[in-house]
C-alpha positions in Angstrom: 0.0 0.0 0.0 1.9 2.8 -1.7 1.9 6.5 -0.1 -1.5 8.1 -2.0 -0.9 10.7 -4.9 -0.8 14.0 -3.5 -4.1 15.7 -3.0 -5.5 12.5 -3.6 -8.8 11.7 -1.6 -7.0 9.3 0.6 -4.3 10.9 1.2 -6.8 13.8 2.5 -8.7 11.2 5.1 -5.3 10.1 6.5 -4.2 13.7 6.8 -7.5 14.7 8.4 -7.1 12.3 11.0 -3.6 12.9 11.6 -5.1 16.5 12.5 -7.9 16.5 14.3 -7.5 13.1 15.9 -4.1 11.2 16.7 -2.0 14.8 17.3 -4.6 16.3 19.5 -5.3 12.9 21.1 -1.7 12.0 22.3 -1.3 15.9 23.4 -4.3 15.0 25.9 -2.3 12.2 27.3 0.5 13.5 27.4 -0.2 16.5 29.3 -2.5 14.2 31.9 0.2 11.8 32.4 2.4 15.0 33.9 0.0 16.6 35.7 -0.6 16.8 39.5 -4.1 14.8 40.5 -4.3 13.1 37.1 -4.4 9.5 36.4 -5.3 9.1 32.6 -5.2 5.2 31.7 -6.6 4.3 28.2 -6.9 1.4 26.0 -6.2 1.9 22.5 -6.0 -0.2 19.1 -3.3 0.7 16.9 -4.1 -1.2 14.0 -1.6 -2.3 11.8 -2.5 -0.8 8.2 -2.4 2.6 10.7 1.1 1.8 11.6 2.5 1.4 8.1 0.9 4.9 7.6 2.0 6.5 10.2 5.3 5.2 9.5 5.2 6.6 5.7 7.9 8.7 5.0 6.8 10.5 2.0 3.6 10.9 3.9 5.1 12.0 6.9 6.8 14.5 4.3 4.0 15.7 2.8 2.0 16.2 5.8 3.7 19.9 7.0 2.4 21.2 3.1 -1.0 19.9 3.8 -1.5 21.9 6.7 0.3 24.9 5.6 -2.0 24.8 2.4 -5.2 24.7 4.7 -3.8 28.0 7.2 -3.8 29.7 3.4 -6.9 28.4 2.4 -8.5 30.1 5.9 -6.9 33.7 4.9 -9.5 33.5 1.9 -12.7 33.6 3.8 -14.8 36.5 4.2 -14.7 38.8 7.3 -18.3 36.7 9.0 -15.6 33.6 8.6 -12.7 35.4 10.7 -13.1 34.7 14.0 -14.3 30.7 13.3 -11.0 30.7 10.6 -8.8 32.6 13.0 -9.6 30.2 15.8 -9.2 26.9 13.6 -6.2 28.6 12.4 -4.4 28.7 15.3 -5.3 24.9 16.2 -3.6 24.2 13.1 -0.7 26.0 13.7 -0.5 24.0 16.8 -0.5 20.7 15.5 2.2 21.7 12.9 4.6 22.6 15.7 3.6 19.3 17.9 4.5 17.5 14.5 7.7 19.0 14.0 8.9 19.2 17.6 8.6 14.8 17.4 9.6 15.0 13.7 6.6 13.1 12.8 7.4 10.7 14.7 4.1 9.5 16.2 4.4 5.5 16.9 7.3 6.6 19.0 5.2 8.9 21.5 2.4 6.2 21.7 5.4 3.8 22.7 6.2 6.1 25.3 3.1 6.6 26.7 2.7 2.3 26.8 6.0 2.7 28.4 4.9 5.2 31.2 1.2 2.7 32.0 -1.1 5.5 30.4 -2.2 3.3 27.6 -2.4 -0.3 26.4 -1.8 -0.8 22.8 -4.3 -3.6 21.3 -3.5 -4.7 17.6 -6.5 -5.2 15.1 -6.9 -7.5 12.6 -4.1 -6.7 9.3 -6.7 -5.1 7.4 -9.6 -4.8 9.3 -10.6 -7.9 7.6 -14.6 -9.2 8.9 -13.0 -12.3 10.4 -16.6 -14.2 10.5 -16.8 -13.5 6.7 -13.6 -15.0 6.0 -13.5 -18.4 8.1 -14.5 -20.7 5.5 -10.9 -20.8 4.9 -10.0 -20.7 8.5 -6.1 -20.0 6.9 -7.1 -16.7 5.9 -8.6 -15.8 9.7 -5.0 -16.6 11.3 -3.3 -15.0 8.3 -5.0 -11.4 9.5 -4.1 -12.5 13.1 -0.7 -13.4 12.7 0.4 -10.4 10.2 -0.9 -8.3 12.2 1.2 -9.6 15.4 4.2 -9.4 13.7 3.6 -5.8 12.6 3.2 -4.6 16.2 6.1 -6.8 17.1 7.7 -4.6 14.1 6.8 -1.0 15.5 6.4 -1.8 18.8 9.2 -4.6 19.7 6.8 -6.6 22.0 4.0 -9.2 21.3 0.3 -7.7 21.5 -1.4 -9.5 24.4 -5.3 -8.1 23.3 -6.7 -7.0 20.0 -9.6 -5.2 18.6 -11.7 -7.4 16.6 -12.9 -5.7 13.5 -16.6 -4.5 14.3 -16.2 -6.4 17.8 -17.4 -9.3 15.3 -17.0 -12.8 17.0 -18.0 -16.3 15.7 -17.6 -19.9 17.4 -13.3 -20.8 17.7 -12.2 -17.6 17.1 -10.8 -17.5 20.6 -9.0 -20.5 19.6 -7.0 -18.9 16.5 -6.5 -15.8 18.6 -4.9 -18.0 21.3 -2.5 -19.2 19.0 -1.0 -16.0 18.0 -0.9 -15.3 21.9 -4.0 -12.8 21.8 -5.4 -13.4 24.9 -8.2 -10.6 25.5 -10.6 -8.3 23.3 -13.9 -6.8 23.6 -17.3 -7.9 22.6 -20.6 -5.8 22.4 -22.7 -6.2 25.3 -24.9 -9.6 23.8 -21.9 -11.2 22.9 -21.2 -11.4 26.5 -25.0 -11.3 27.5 -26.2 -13.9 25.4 -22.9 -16.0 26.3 -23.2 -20.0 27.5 -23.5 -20.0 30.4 -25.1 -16.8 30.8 -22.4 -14.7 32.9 -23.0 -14.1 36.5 -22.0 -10.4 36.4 -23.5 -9.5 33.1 -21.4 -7.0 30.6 -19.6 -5.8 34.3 -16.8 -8.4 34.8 -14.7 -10.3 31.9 -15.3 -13.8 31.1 -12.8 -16.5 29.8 -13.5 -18.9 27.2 -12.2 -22.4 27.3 -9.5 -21.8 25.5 -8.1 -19.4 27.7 -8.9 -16.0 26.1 -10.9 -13.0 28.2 -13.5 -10.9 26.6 -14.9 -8.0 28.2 -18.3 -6.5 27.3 -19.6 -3.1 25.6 -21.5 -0.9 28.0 -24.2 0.9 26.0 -25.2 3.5 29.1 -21.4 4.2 28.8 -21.2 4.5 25.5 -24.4 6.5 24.3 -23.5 9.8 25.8 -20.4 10.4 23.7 -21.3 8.2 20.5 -24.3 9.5 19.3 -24.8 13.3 18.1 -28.4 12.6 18.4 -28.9 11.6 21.9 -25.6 12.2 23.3 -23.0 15.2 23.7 -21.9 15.9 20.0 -25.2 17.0 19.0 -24.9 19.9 21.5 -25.9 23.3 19.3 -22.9 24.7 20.1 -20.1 22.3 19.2 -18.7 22.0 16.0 -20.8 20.9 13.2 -19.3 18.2 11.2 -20.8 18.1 7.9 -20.4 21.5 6.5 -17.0 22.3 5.5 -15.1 24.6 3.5 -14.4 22.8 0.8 -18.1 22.9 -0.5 -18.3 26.7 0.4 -14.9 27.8 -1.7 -15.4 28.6 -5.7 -14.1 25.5 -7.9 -11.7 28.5 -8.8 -9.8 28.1 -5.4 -9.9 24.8 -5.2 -8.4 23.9 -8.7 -5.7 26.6 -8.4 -4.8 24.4 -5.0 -4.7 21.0 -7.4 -8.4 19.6 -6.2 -10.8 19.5 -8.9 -14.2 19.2 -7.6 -15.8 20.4 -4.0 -14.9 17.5 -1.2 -14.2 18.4 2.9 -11.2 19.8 3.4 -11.1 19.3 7.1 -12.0 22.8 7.6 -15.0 23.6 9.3 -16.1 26.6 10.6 -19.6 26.3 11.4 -21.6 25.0 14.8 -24.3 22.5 14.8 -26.7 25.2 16.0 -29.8 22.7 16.1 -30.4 19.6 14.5 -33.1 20.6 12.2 -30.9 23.9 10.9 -30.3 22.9 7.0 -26.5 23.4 6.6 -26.1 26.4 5.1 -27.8 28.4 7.9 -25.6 26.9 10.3 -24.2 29.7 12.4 -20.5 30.2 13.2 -18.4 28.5 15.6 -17.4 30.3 19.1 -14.7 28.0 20.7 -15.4 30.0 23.9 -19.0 28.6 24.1 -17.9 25.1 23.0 -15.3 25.2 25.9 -18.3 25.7 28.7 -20.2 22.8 27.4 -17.1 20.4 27.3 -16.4 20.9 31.2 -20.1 20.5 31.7 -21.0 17.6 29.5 -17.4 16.0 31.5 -19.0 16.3 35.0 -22.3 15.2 33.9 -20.7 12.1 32.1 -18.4 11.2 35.2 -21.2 11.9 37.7 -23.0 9.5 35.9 -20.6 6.9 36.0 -20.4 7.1 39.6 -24.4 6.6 40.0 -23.7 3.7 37.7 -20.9 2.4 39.6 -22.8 2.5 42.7 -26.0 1.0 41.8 -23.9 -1.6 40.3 -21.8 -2.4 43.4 -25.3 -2.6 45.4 -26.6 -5.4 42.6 -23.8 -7.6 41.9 -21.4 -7.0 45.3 -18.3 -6.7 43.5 -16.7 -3.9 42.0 -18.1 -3.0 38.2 -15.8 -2.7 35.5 -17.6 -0.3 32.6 -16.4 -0.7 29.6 -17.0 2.0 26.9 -15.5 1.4 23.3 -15.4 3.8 20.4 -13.5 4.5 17.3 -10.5 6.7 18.1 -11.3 9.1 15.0 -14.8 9.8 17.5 -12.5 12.2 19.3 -11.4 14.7 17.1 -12.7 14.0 13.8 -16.3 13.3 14.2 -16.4 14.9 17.1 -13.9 18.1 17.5 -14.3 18.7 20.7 -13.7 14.9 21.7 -9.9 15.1 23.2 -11.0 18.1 25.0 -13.6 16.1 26.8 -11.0 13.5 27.8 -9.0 16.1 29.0 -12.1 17.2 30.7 -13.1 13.5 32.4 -9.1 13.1 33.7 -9.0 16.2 34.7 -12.5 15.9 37.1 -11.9 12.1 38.0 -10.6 12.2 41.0 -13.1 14.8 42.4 -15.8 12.7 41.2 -14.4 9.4 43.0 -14.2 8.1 39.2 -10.7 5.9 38.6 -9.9 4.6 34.6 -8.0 1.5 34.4 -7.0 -0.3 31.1 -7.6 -3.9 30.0 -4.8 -5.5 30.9 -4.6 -3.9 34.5 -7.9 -5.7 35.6 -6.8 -9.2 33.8 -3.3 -8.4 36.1 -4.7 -8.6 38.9 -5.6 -11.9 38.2 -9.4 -12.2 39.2 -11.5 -15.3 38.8 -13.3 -15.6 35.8 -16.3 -17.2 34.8 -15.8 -19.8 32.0 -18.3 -18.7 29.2 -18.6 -19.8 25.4 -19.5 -15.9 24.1 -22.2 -15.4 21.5 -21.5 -14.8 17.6 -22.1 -11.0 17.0 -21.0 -8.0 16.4 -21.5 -4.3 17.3 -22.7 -2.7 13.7 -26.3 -2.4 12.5 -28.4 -5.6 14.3 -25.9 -6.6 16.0 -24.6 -9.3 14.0 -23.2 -9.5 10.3 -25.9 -7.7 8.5 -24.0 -4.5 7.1 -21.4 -6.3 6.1 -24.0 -9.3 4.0 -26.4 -7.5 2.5 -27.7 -7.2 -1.4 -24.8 -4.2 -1.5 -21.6 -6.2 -1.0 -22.4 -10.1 -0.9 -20.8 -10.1 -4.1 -17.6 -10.2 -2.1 -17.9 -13.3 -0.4 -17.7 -15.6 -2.9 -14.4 -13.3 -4.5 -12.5 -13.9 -0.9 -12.9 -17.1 -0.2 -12.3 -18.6 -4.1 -9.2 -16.4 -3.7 -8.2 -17.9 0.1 -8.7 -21.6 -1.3 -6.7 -21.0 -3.8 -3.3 -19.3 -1.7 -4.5 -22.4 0.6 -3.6 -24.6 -1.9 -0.5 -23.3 -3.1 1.0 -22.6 0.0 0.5 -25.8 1.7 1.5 -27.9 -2.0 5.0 -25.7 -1.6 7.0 -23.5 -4.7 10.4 -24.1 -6.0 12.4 -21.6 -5.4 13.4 -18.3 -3.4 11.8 -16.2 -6.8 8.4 -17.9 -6.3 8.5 -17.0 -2.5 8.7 -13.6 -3.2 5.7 -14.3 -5.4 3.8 -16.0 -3.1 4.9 -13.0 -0.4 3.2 -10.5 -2.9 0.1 -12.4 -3.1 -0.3 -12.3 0.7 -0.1 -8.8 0.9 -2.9 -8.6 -2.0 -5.0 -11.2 -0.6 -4.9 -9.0 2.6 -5.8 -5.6 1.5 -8.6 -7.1 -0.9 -10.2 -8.2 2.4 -10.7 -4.9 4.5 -13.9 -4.3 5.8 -13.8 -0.8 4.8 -14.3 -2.0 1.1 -17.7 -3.8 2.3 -18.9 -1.1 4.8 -18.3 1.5 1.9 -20.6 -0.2 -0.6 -23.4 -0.7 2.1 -23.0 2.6 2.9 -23.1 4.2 -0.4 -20.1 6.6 -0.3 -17.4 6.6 -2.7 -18.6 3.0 -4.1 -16.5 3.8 -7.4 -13.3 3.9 -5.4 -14.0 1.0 -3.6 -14.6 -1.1 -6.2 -11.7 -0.1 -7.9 -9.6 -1.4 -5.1 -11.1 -4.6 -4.3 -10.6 -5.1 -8.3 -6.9 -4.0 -8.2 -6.0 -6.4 -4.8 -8.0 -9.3 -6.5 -6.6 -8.8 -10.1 -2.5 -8.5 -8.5 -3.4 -11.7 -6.3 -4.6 -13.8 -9.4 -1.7 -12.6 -11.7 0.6 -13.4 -9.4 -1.1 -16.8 -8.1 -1.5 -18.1 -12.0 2.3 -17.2 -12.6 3.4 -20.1 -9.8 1.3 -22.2 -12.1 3.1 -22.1 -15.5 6.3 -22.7 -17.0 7.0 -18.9 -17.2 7.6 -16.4 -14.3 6.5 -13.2 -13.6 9.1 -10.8 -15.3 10.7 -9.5 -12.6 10.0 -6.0 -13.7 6.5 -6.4 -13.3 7.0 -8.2 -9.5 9.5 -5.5 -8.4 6.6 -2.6 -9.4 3.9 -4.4 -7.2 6.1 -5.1 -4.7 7.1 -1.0 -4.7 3.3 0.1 -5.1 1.7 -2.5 -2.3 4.6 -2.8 -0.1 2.5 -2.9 3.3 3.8 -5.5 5.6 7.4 -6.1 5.3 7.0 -9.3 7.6 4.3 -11.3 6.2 4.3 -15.1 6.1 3.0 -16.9 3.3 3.3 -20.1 5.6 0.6 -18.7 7.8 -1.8 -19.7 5.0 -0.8 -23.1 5.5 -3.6 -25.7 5.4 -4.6 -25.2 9.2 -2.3 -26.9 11.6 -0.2 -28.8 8.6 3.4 -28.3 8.0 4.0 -26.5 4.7 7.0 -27.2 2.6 8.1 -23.4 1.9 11.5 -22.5 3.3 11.6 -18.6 4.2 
C-alpha cells in the first residue's frame, strides 16, 4: 500500500485524522500523564495498516504542506468567517509545531506513553478484515491474526497480548485462533457477552474466559451512548462544532483547482456550529470556541457523575466492583467529534473529584481475578448486531471473491513452490489477498459513499493476487520488472508469512 498521490482523496482522510485526531489525542495524554491529581489510563488499538501509515515517509513529508495549504486556504474567507478561521487557524498552527517538535514521529510517542502505563496498545486485525466472513478458509482468519502480530512486534518490539476485533465481530473458535497467536483478550458488544453459555454471572460488568483461555470483556451501552451519538448524546450539543459542512463545499471550484483539487470535497475545515439539529446546513451559524469550551467541562462532569451513579447502583446489585467498559473508534474524538480530546482532558482532569478511577484492559486481567468460563455469543457491534452490514444485497458479491481467492493461496501454500523467486511471489500475493479483504471495502458499498473507489480497489487487490497466483502455475515467471513494481506500489507488511496460510495446523514445505 503505496503512499497516495498528492491531494488524492486518501491521502486527504489520512491527513484529516492525523489532524484533528491522533496529534490532538496523544497531546491529551501526554499532558494528563504529567500533571498533578491526574491519572489518565486508556486502551487503544493501533491497527496495523495505521502503523504502516504513520510510518510513511513520504507521507510524513507531505503532511507539513497539507496543513500549511489549509492555514492559506482560511486567509480566503470572508470577514463573517474570521473569528471561526482565525480560531481553527491557530489549532492548526498547533498541530504543525507538535509534529515538528517529534519529527513526525508519532508511533514513538504512543510507545512512550505504553511505556509510562497510560495506555495499552491492542493490535487489530491486518486489514480490518470481517473475520466471521472470512473463516471458510480458517487459513485466511489466522493469516489477518498473525500479520498483524508481527507488525506490532515490528513498530512496537513486544508481542500484542489483546486485539480489537474488527466491528467487535465474533464467531464460534475464534478465541482458539486468537490464542494461537498469543492474543489473549478483546472486547465484545454487550450480547456477545450477555447472550454467552452460560449466561455470565455479572452481566457486561466483569470479563469472562472462554475455554481456551482468552478474556472478553463487554460493551456498556449507558457508557457509550452519551459520547457516541450526536443525536442523543454530547456531540449534537448546538454549540459544538458541526461536522458536515465544510469549506471545501463553500470555496469557488476556482480556489480549489488553483490548489490542485478539482471538484468540491471536505477539506477538514469547518467553521460552522451544529446550531440545532433541524438547521439545514447552510444556515448553520459560526463556531465560538469560547461557548464550546463551557459545554465540554459541563458535559465531562455530567458524564463522570453518571458513571459514579452507575458504579454504585452496580456495586449494590452484583457485590463486586463493576468494571464499565466504553469502546469507540478513536477518529470519535477529534474528527467526528472536535471537541472529543477536550472532553477526555475534561473526564481526567475531574476524575478524581468525582471518586471516578480509569484502568486499562490488561490492568484488571493483572490482577488476576477469577473468571467465569463462558462460550461468548457470535455477533458483532454494527447495524443488528450481528453480520448484516457487512451481508447485505450491496456487497455479498464479495464473499464468494475472498474465499475462491483464500482456497486458492491455501492450496499453493501448503503444495509448496520451487524456489526463493516464487516465495517472493507467493509473499506479494499475501499482501494482495490481505488488502482485498478490509472491511472498509464492504462497509463503503453498504453505505453508499465513494462505491467507485471502492470497487476499484477490491478489483486491483484481486486482479495483482490472481496474476501473481497463475504465474506459480506455469512454465513462465512473472518478469521481474513487473513483480519489483507491485512489490514497490503495495509494499505494506514487510513481515508477512506466506506459511501462515498453511492448510490449518499442517506443516508446509516453503523455506523462508
Amino acid at each position: 500500500m503505496r503512499s497516495n498521490k498528492p491531494g488524492s482523496l486518501e491521502e486527504d482522510w489520512f491527513f484529516q485524522a492525523l489532524m484533528e485526531c491522533y496529534l490532538p489525542l496523544l497531546k491529551v495524554l501526554e499532558d494528563a500523564s504529567k500533571a498533578k491529581k491526574q491519572r489518565p489510563k486508556l486502551t487503544i488499538s493501533l491497527s496495523p495498516t495505521l502503523l504502516s501509515l504513520l510510518n510513511d515517509q513520504d507521507l510524513k513529508n507531505r503532511f507539513p504542506k497539507w496543513l500549511k495549504l489549509r492555514l492559506n486556504l482560511l486567509k480566503k474567507v470572508d470577514k463573517n468567517q474570521k473569528e471561526s478561521a482565525d480560531y481553527l487557524a491557530n489549532k492548526i498552527s498547533i498541530q504543525l509545531s507538535d509534529w515538528s517538535s517529534c519529527e513526525g514521529n508519532l508511533i514513538k510517542r504512543f510507545s512512550g506513553l505504553r511505556q509510562s502505563n497510560v495506555i495499552d496498545i491492542l493490535t487489530c486485525a491486518a486489514t480490518h478484515g470481517y473475520l466471521p466472513l472470512l473463516r471458510e478458509n480458517t487459513e485466511c482468519v489466522f493469516s489477518q491474526l498473525s500479520t498483524a502480530v508481527k507488525e506490532h512486534n515490528r513498530f512496537f518490539g513486544i508481542n500484542p497480548q489483546g486485539i480489537w476485533l474488527p466491528e467487535c465481530a465474533y464467531f464460534e473458535g475464534l478465541d482458539k485462533i486468537m490464542i494461537e497467536n498469543g492474543l489473549r483478550y478483546s472486547i465484545l458488544d454487550g450480547h456477545g457477552i450477555l447472550h454467552a453459555r452460560p449466561r455470565p454471572k455479572y452481566g457486561i460488568y466483569a470479563p469472562i474466559c472462554t475455554r481456551n483461555g482468552v478474556a472478553f470483556f463487554g460493551r456498556d451501552s449507558d457508557s457509550t451512548l452519551p459520547v457516541w451519538s450526536s443525536r442523543h448524546g454530547y456531540p449534537g450539543d448546538s454549540e459544538y462544532r458541526e461536522f458536515h459542512r465544510d469549506l471545501g463545499w463553500d470555496l469557488p471550484l476556482e480556489t480549489l483547482r488553483k490548489i490542485g483539487i478539482n471538484e468540491p470535497r471536505p477539506l477538514g475545515l469547518k467553521l460552522n456550529k451544529v446550531t440545532g439539529q433541524n438547521i439545514p446546513l447552510k444556515e448553520k451559524h459560526f463556531y465560538q470556541a469560547s461557548k464550546a469550551e463551557i459545554k465540554v467541562k459541563e458535559h465531562a462532569k455530567e458524564y463522570l457523575l453518571g458513571r459514579k451513579l452507575q458504579v454504585n447502583s452496580l456495586y449494590q446489585t452484583i457485590n463486586q466492583e463493576p468494571i464499565l467498559v466504553a469502546p469507540f473508534d478513536a477518529e470519535l474524538f477529534g474528527h467526528w467529534w472536535f471537541e472529543g480530546p477536550r472532553f477526555l482532558s475534561e473526564l481526567f482532569k475531574q476524575a478524581e473529584d468525582q471518586g471516578i478511577e480509569f484502568t486499562k484492559l490488561n490492568d484488571v486481567l493483572n490482577e488476576k481475578p477469577t473468571l467465569q468460563l463462558c462460550d461468548p455469543c457470535p455477533s458483532s457491534w454494527g447495524q443488528g448486531g450481528f453480520h448484516k452490514y457487512w451481508l447485505n444485497e450491496s456487497n455479498s458479491w464479495l464473499i464468494p471473491e475472498w474465499s475462491k481467492a483464500g482456497k486458492a493461496m491455501v492450496e499453493i501454500c501448503t503444495n509448496g513452490v520451487e524456489n526463493e523467486y516464487q516465495i517472493r511471489v507467493l509473499q506479494q500475493a499475501s499482501r494482495e489477498l490481505l488488502l482485498s479483504q478490509s472491511s472498509d471495502w464492504s462497509f463503503i458499498l453498504r453505505a453508499g459513499t465513494t462505491t467507485e473507489l471502492a470497487k476499484e480497489r477490491i478489483d486491483r487487490h484481486l486482479k495483482r493476487f490472481w496474476l501473481l497466483i497463475n504465474s506459480l502455475g506455469i512454465d513462465e515467471e512473472l518478469p521481474q520488472k513487473k513483480l519489483l513494481a507491485l512489490e514497490k506500489e503495495d509494499c505494506i507488511f514487510p513481515l508477512v508469512q506466506a506459511n501462515d496460510w498453511q492448510r490449518y495446523k499442517n506443516c508446509l514445505n516453503i523455506k523462508q
